[in-house]
N, C-alpha and C positions, 0 to 999 in steps of 0.2 A: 748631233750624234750623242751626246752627254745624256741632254733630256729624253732621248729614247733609247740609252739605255737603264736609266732610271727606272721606266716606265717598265722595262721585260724585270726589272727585278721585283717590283711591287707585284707583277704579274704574278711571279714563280712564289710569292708569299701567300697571295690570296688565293693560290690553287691549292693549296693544303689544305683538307680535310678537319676543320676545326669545330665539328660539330660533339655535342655530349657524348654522344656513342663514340664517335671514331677516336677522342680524347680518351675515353674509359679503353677501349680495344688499345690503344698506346700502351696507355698504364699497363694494361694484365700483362700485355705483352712483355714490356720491362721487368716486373714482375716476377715473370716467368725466367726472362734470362738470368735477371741477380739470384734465384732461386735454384737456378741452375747452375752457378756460378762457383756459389758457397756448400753444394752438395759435390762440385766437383774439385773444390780446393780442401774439402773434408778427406774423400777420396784420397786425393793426390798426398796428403798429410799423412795420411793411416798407412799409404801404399809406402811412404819414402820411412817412415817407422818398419814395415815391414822389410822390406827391402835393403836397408842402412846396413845392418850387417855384412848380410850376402855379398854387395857391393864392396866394402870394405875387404871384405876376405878377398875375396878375387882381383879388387885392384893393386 
């Protein structure tokens, strides 16, 4: 039983997609989300600057 589950897990390694391209499409991918990340915690920074007041009076 050991040895074959060994086997499904080597399995589930060498079904990934490890080729140049699908590597590169990974990256941009990531890329794009920490890209998105730090435009949204820019965002969220400028918003709670805005907001900090407002909040403050009303709480």
């Amino acid at each position: 039983m050991k040895s074959a589950q060994k086997e499904n897990d080597q399995d589930v390694h060498h079904s990934v997609d490890m080729s140049p391209g699908a590597i590169l499409d990974r990256l941009r991918q990531c890329a794009e989300v920490s890209e998105l990340c730090r435009v949204l915690k820019q965002a969220g920074q400028e918003a709670a600057v805005h907001c900090a007041p407002n909040t403050r009076g009303e709480g």
